[in-house]
C-alpha positions in Angstrom: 0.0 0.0 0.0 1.4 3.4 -0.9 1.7 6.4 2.1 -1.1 8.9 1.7 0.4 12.3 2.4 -2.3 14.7 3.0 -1.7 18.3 1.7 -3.7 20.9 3.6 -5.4 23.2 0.8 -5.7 26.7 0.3 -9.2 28.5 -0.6 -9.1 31.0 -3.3 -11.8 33.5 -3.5 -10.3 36.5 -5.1 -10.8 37.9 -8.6 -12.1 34.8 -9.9 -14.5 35.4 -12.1 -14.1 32.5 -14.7 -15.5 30.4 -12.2 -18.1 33.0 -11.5 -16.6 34.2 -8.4 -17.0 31.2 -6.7 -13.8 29.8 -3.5 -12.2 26.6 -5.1 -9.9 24.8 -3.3 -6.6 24.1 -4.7 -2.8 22.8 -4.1 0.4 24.0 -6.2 0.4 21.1 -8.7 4.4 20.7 -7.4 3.0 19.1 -4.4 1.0 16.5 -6.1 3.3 15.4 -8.5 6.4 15.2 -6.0 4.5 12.9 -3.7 3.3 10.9 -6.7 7.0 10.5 -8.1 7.9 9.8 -4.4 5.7 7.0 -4.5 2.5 8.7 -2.3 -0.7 9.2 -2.4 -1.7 12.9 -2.6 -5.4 13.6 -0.9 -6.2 17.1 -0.6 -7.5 18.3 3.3 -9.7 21.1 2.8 -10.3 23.8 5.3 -12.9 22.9 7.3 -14.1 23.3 11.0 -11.5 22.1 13.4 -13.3 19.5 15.1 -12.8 18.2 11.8 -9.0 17.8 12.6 -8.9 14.1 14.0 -10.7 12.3 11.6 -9.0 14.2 8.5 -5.5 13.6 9.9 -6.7 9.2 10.9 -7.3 9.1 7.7 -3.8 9.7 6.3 -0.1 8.7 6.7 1.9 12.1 6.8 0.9 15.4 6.6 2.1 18.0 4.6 1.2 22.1 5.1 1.8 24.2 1.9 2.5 28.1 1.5 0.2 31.1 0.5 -1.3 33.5 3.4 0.3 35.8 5.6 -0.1 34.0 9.3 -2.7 36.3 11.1 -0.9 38.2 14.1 -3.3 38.0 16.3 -2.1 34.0 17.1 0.9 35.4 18.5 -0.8 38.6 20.4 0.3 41.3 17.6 -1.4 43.7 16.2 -1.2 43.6 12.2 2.0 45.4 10.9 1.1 48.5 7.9 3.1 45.8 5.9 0.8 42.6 6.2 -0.3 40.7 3.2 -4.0 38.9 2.7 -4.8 36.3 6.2 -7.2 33.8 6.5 -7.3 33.2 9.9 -10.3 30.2 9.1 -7.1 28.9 7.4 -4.8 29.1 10.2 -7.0 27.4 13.0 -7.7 24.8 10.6 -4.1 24.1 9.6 -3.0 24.4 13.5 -5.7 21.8 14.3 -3.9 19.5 11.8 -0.7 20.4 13.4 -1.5 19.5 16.6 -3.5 16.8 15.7 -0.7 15.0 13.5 1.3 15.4 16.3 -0.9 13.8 18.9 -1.5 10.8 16.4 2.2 10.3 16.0 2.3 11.3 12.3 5.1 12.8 10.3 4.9 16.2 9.2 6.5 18.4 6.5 6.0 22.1 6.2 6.9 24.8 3.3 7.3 28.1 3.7 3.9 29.9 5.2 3.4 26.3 6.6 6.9 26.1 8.8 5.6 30.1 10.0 2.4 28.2 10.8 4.1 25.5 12.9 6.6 27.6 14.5 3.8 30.0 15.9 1.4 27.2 16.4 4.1 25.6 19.0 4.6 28.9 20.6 6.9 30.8 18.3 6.2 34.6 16.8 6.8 36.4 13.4 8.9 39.6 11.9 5.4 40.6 9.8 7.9 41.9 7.5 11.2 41.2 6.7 11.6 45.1 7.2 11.3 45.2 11.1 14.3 42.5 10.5 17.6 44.9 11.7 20.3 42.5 9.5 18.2 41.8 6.6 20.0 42.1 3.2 19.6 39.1 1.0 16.6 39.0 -1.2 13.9 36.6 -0.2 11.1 37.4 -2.4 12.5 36.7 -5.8 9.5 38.0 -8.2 10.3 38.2 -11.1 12.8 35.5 -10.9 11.8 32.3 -12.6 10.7 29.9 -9.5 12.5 27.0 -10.4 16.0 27.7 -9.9 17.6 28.4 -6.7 18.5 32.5 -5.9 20.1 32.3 -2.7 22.5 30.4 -0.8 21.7 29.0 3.1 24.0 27.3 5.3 23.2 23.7 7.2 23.8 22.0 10.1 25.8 19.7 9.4 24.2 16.8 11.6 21.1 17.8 10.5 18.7 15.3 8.4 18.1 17.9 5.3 22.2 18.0 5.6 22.1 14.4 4.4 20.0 15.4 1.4 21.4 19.2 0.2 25.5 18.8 2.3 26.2 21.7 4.3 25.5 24.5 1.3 22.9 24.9 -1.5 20.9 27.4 -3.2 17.1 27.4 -2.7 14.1 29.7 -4.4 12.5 32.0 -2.0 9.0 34.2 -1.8 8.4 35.5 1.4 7.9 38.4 3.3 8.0 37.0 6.7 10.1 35.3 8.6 10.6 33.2 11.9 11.0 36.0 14.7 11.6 33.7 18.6 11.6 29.9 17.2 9.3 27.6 19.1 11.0 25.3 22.3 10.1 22.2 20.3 12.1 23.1 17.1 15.5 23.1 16.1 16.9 25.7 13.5 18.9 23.8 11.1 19.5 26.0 8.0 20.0 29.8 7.8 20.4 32.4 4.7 23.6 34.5 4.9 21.6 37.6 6.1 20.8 34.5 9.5 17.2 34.1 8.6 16.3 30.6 9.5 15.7 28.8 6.4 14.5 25.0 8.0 13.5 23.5 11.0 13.0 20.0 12.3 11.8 17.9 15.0 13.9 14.3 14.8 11.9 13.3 17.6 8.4 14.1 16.5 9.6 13.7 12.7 8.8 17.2 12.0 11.0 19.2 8.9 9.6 22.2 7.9 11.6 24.1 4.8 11.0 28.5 4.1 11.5 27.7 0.5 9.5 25.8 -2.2 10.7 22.5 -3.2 7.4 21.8 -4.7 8.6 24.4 -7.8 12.0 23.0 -7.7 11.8 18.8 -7.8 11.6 19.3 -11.7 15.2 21.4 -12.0 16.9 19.9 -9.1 17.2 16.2 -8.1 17.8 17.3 -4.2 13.9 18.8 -4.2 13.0 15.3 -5.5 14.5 13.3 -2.9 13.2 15.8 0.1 10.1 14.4 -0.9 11.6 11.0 -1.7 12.4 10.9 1.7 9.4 12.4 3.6 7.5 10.0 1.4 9.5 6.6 2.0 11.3 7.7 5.5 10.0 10.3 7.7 
């Protein structure tokens, strides 16, 4: 029987009118496809109430937590920032339920970019809103209009680190984000930075938690190391 990885999905709802301005609910196609070449089975988790959480996440093997949003502020007791991008708080609770449920039922977890912010605040971590309020920042990590599917800067890893065994101790990744992690959460251990010392990736060996700030779902195509990330989230984790 093959692993089914459950992707939590985003709701779009904005300037839609070929489907008559009507939510949908949707995953970056990278996500699918990298599980499927991984050998998973991709089933989409649409946001839902939060009681909801327990059966969604019995249902599936591993859980992964995709990018999009801004995290809403107010789950770390901030007030917004003038430099905020669109929320959805409906999908923050939902996504923190899976979080917390996946965690109480044992099962692996793997975050990307918004996601990882998610899971850092959800265990009791904050947010710079902005990469702005950041006093050292000087690499670019929003690289619009820069092709996604080629790395644009270099990070740094630990070297006993389990995404070390994948990418060695240097690589170059894509980034698009505004935000960053801020105080990381007790239960997570920082194991990749950019040069400008932004934490770039997390994990949990423990709890079998690795959460990534860049996209390897636009990357598995262009660069083998993306592939096995999910080869090994898939078949390991």
């Amino acid at each position: 029987m093959k692993p089914i990885i459950g992707i939590a999905a985003n709701q779009h709802y904005m300037n839609n009118a070929e489907f008559f301005d009507q939510p949908f609910t949707y995953t970056p196609q990278g996500f699918i496809a990298g599980i499927q070449q991984a050998g998973g089975l991709a089933m989409l988790l649409p946001i839902a109430p939060i009681e909801t959480a327990a059966q969604y996440i019995s249902q599936i093997d591993k859980l992964v937590l995709a990018g999009g949003q801004d995290i809403s502020p107010c789950l770390y007791d901030e007030e917004p920032h003038p430099k905020l991008g669109p929320t959805s708080i409906e999908r923050d609770l939902f996504e923190a339920a899976l979080l917390k449920e996946a965690l109480k039922q044992n099962k692996p977890i793997l975050t990307v970019c918004r996601g990882t912010q998610l899971l850092n605040v959800t265990l009791g971590g904050n947010l710079y809103q902005d990469l702005s309020l950041y006093p050292d920042w000087r690499v670019k990590h929003d690289m619009f209009p820069t092709p996604p599917a080629f790395g644009l800067h270099s990070i740094s890893l630990e070297a006993t680190s389990t995404l070390a065994k994948i990418f060695g101790t240097k690589t170059q990744v894509n980034s698009f984000h505004h935000q960053a992690i801020k105080k990381l959460a007790p239960e997570l251990t920082p194991v990749a930075w950019s040069t400008d010392a932004i934490i770039e990736a997390v994990e949990n060996k423990a709890k079998r938690i690795l959460g990534v700030q860049w996209h390897p779902e636009l990357t598995h195509q262009t660069d083998q190391k993306e592939q096995v990330l999910f080869d090994y989230f898939v078949q390991k984790l």
